[in-house]
OpenMM code with the backbone's topology and positions (N, CA, C; nanometers):
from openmm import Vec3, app, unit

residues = "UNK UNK UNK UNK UNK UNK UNK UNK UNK UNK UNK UNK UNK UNK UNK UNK UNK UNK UNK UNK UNK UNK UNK UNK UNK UNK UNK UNK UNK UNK UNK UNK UNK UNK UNK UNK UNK UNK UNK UNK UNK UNK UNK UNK UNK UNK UNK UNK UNK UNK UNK UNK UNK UNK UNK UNK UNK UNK UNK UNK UNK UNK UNK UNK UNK UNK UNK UNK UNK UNK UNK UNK UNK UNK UNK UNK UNK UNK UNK UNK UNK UNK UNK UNK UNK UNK UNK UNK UNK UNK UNK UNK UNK UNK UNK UNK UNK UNK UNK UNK UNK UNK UNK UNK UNK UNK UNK UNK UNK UNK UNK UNK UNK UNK UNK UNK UNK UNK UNK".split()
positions = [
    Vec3(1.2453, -0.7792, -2.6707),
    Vec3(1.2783, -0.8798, -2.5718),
    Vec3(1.3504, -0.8138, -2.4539),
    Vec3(1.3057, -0.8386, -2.3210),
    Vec3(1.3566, -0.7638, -2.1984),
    Vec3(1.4982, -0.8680, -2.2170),
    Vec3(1.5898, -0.7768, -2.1653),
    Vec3(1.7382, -0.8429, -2.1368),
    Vec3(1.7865, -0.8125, -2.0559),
    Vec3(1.8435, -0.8276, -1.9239),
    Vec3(1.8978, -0.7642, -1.8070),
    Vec3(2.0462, -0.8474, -1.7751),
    Vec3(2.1266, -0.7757, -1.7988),
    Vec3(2.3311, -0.8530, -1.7844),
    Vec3(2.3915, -0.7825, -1.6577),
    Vec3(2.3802, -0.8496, -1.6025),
    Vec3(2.4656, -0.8303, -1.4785),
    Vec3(2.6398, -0.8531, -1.4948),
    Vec3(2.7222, -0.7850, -1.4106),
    Vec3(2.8967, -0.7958, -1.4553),
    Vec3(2.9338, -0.7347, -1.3209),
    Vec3(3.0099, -0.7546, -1.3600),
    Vec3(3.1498, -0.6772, -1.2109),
    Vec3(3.1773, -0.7491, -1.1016),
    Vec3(3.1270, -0.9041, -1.0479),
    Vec3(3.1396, -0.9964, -0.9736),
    Vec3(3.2986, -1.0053, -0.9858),
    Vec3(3.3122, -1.0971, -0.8336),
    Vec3(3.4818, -1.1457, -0.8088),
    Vec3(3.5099, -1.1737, -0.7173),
    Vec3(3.6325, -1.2567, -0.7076),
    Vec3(3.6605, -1.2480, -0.5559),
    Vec3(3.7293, -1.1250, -0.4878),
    Vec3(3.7272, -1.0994, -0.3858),
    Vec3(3.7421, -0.9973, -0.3297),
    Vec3(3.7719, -1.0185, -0.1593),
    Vec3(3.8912, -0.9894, -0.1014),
    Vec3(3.8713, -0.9881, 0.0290),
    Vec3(3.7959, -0.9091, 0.1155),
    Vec3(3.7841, -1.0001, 0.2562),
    Vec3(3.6541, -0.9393, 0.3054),
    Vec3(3.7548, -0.7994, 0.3485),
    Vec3(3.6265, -0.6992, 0.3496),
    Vec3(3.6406, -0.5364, 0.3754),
    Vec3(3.6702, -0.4649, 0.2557),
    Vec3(3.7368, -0.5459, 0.1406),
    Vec3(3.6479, -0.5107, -0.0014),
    Vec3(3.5374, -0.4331, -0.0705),
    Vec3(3.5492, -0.3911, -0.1263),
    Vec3(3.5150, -0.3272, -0.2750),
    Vec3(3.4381, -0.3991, -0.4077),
    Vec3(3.3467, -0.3565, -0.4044),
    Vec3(3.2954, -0.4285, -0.5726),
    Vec3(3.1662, -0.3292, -0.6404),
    Vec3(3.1809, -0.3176, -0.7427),
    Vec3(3.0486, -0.2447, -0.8087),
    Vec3(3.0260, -0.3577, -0.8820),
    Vec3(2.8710, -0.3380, -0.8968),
    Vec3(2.7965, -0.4418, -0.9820),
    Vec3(2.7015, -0.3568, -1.1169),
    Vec3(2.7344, -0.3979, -1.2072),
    Vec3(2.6096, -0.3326, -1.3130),
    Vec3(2.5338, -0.4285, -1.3720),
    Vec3(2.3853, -0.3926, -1.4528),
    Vec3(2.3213, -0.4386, -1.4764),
    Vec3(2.2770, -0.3343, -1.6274),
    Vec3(2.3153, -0.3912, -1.7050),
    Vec3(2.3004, -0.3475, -1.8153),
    Vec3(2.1370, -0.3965, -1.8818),
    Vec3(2.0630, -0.2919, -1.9456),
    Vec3(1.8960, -0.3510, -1.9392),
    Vec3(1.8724, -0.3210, -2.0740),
    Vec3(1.7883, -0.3878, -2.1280),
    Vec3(1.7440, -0.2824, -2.2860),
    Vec3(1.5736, -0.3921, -2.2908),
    Vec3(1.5399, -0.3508, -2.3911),
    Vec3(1.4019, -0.4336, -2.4636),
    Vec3(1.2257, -0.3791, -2.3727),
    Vec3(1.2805, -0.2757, -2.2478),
    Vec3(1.1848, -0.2054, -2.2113),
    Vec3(1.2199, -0.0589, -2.1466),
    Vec3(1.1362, 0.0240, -2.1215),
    Vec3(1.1289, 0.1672, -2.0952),
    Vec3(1.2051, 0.1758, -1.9795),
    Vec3(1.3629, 0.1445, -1.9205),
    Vec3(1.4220, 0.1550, -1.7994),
    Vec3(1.3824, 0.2943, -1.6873),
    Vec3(1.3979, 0.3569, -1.7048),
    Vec3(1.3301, 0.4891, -1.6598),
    Vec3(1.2308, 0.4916, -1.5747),
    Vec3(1.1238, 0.4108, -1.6175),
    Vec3(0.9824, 0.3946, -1.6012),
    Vec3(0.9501, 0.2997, -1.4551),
    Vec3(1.0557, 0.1807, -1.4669),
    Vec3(1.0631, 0.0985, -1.3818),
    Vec3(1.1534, 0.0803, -1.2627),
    Vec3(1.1012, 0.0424, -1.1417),
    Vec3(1.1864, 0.0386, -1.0398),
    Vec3(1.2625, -0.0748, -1.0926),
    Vec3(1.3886, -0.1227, -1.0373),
    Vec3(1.4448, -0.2177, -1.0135),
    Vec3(1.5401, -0.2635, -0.8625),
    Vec3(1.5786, -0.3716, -0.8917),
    Vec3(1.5991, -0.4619, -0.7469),
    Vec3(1.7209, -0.5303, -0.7673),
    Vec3(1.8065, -0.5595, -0.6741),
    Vec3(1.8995, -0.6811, -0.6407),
    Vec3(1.8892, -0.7393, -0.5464),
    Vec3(1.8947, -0.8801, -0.6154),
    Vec3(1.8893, -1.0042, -0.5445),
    Vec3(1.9694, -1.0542, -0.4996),
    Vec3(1.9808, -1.1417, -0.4401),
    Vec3(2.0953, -1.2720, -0.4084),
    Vec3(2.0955, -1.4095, -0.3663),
    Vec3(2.1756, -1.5033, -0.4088),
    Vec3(2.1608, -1.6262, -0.2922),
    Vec3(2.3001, -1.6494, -0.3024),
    Vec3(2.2604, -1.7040, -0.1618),
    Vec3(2.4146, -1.7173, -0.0935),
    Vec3(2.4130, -1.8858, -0.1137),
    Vec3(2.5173, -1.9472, -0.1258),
    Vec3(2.5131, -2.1246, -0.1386),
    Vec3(2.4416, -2.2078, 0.0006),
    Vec3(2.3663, -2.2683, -0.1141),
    Vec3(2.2774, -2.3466, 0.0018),
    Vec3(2.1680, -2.2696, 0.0446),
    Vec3(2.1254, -2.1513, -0.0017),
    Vec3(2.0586, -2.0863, 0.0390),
    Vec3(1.9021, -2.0498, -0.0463),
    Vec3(1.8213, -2.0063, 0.0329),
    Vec3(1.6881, -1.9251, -0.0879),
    Vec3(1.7394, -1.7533, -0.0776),
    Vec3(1.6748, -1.7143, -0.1973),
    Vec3(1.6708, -1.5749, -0.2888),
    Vec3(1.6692, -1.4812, -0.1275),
    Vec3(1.7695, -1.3898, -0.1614),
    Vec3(1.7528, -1.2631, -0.0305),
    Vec3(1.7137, -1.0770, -0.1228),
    Vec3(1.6263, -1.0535, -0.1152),
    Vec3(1.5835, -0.9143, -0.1561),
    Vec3(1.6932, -0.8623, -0.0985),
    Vec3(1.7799, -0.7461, -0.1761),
    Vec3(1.8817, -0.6999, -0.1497),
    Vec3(1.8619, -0.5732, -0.0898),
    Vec3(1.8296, -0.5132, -0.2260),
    Vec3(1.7803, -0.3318, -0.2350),
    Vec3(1.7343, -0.2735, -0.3670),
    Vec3(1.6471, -0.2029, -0.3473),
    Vec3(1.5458, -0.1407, -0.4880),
    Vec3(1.5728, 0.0077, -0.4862),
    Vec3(1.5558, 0.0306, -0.6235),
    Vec3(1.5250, 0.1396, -0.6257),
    Vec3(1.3903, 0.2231, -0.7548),
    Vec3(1.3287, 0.3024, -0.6634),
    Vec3(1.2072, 0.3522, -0.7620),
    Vec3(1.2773, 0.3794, -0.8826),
    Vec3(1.1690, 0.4126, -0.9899),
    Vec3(1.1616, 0.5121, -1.1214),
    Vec3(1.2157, 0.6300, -1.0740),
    Vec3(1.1764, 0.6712, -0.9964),
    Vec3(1.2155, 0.8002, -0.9351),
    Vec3(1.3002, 0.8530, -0.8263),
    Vec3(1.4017, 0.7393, -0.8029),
    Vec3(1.5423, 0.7275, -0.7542),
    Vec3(1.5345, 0.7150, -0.6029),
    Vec3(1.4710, 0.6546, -0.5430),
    Vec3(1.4240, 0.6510, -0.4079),
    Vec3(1.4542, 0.5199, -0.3944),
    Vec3(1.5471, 0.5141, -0.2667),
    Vec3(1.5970, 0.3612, -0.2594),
    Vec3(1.5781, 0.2904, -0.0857),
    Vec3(1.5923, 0.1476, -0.1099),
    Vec3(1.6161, 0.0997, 0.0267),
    Vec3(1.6463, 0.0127, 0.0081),
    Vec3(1.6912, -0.0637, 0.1178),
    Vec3(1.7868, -0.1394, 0.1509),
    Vec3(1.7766, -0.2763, 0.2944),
    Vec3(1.8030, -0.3925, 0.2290),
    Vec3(1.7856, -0.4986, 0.2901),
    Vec3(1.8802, -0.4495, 0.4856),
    Vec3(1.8806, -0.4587, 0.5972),
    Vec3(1.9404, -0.4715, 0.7225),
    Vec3(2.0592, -0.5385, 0.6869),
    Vec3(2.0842, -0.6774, 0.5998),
    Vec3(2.2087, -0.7172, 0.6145),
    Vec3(2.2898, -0.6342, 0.5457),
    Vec3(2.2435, -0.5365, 0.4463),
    Vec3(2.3457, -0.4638, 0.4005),
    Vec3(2.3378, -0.2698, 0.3737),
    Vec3(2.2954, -0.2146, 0.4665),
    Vec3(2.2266, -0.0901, 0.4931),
    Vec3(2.3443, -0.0218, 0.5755),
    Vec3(2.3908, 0.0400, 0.4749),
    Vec3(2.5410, 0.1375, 0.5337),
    Vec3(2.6809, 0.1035, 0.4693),
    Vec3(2.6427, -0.0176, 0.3954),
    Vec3(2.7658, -0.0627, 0.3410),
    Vec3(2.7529, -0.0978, 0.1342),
    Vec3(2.6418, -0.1041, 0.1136),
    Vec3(2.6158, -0.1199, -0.0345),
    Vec3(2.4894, 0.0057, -0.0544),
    Vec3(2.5302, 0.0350, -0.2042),
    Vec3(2.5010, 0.1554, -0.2685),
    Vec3(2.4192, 0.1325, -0.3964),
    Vec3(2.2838, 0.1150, -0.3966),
    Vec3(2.2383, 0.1504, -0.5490),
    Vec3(2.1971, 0.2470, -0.5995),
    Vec3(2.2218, 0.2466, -0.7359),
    Vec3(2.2148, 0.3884, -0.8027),
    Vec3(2.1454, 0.3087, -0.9678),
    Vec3(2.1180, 0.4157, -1.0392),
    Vec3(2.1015, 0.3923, -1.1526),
    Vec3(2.1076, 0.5139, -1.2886),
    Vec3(2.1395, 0.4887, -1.3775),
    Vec3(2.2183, 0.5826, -1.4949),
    Vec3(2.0461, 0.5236, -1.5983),
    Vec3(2.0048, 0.6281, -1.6037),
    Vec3(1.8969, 0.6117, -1.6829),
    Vec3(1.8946, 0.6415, -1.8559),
    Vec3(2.0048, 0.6929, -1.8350),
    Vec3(2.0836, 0.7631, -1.9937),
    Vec3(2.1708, 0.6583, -2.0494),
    Vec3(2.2104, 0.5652, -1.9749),
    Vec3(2.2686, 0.4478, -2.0107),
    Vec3(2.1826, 0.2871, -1.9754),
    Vec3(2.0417, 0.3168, -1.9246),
    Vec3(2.0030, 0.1918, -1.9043),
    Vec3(2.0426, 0.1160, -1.8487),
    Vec3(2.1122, 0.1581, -1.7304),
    Vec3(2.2237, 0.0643, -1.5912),
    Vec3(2.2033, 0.0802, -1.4844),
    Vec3(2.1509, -0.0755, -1.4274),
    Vec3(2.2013, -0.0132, -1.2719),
    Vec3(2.2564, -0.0813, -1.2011),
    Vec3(2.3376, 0.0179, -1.0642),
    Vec3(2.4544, 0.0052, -1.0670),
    Vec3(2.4102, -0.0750, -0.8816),
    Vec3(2.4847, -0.1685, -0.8051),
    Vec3(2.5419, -0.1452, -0.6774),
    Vec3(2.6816, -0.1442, -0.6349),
    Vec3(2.7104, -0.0556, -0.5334),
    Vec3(2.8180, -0.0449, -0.5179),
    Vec3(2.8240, -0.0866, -0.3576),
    Vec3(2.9197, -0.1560, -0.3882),
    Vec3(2.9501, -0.2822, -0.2236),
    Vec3(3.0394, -0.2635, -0.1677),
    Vec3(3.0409, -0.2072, -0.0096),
    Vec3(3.1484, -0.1607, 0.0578),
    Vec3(3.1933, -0.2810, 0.1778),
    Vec3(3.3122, -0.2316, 0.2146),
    Vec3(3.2734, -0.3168, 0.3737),
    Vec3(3.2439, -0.4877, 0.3450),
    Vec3(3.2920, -0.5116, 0.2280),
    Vec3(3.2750, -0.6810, 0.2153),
    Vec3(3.2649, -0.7606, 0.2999),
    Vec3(3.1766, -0.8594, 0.3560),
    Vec3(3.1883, -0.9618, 0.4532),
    Vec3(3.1569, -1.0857, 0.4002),
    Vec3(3.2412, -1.2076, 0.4181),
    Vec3(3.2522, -1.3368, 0.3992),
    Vec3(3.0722, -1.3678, 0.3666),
    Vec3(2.9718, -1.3249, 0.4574),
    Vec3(2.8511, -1.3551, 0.4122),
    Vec3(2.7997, -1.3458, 0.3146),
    Vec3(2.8176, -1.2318, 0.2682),
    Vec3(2.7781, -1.1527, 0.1337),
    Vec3(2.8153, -1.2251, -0.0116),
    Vec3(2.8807, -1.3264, 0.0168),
    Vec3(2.9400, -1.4087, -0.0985),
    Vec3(2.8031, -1.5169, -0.1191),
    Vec3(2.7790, -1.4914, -0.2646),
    Vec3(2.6233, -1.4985, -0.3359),
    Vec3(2.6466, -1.4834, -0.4854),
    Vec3(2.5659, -1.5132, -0.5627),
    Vec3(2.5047, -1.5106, -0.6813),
    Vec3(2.4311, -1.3886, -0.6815),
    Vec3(2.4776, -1.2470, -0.7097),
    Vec3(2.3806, -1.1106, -0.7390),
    Vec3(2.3113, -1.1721, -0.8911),
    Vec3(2.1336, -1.0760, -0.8597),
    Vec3(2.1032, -1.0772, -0.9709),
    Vec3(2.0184, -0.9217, -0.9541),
    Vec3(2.0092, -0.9239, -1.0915),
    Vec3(1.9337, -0.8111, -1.1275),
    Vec3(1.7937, -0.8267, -1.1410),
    Vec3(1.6672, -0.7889, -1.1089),
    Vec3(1.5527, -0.8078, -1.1182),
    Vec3(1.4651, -0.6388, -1.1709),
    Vec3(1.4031, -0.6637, -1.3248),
    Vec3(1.2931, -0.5499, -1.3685),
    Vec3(1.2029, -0.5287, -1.2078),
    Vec3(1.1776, -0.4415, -1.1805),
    Vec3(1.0237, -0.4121, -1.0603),
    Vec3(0.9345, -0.3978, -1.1852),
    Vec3(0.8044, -0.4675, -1.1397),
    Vec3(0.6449, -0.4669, -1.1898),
    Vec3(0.6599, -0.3755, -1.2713),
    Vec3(0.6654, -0.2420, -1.1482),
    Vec3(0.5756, -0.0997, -1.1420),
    Vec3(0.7171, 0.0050, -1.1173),
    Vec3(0.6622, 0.1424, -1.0800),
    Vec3(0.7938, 0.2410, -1.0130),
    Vec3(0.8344, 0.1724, -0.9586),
    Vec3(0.7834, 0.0446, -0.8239),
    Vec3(0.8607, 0.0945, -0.7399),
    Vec3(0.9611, -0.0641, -0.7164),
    Vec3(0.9598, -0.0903, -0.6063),
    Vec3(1.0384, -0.2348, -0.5631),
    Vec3(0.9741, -0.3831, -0.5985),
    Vec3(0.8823, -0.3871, -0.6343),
    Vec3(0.7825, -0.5559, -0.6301),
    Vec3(0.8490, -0.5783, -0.7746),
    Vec3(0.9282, -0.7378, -0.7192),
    Vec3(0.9930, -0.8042, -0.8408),
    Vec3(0.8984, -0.8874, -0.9661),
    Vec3(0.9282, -0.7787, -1.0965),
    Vec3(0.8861, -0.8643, -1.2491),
    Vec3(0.9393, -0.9818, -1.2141),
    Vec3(0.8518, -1.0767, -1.3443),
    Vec3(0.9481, -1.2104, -1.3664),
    Vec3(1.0896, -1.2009, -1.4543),
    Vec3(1.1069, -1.0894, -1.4866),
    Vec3(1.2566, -1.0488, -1.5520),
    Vec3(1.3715, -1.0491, -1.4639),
    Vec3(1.4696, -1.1751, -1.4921),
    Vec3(1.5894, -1.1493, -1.4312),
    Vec3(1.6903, -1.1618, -1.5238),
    Vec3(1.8495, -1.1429, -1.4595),
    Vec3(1.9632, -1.1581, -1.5484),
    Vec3(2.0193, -1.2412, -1.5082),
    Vec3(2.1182, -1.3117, -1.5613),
    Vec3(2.1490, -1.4504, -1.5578),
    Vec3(2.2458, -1.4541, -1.4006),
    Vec3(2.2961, -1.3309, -1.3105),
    Vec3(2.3515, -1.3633, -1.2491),
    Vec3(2.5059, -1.3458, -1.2481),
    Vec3(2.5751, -1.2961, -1.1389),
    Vec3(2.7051, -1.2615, -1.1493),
    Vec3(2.7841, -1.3145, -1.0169),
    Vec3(2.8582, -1.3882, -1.0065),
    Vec3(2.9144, -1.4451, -0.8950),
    Vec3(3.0014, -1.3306, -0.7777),
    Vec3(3.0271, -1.2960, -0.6685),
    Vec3(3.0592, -1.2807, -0.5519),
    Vec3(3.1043, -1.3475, -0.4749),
    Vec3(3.2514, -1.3735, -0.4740),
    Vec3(3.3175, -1.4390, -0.3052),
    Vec3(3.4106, -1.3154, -0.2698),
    Vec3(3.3528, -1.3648, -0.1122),
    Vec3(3.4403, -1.3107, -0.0419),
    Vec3(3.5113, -1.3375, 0.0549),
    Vec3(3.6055, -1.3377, 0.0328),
    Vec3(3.7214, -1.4452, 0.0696),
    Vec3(3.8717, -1.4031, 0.1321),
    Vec3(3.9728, -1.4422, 0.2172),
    Vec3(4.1020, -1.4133, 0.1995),
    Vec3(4.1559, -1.5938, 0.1339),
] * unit.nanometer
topology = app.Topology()
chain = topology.addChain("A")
for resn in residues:
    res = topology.addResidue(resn, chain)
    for name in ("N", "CA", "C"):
        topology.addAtom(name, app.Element.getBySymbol(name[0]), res)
């Protein structure tokens, strides 16, 4: 059974700090790209940033210079790391399996980890 757990959400003031993980098991992590998502309240799903099987990444404009994905393939995690917090950015992250290597989102997600950003 694919399982994907997302953690590390919070509030956080803006210009803030946050890492996010996504803990995966029940398929070949390695093999597959993966993705983060988001919605912000009131909002539809925003493609965040992917990264291949083969560690090659990119990144949505609203957040390109300021959030970081990575992934630990020896631990089946992956990770973003969120710099530069802005009040916008406050969303529901999720974790999404990719198809294939690269970025195109499976129907596998994780339940979701909350984000405000706030004073």
């Amino acid at each position: 059974e694919v399982q994907l757990v997302e953690s590390g959400g919070d509030l956080v003031q803006p210009g803030g700090s946050l890492r996010l993980s996504c803990a995966v098991s029940g398929f070949a992590f390695s093999s597959y790209g993966m993705i983060w998502v988001r919605q912000a309240p009131g909002k539809g799903f925003e493609w965040v940033s992917g990264v291949t099987s083969g560690g090659t990444t990119k990144y949505a404009n609203s957040v390109k210079g300021r959030f970081t994905i990575s992934r630990d393939n020896a631990k089946d995690t992956l990770y973003l790391e969120m710099n530069s917090l802005k009040p916008e950015d406050t969303a529901v992250y999720y974790c999404v399996k990719g198809l294939t290597t690269h970025y195109g989102p499976d129907d596998y997600w994780g339940q979701g980890t909350q984000v405000t950003v706030s004073s």
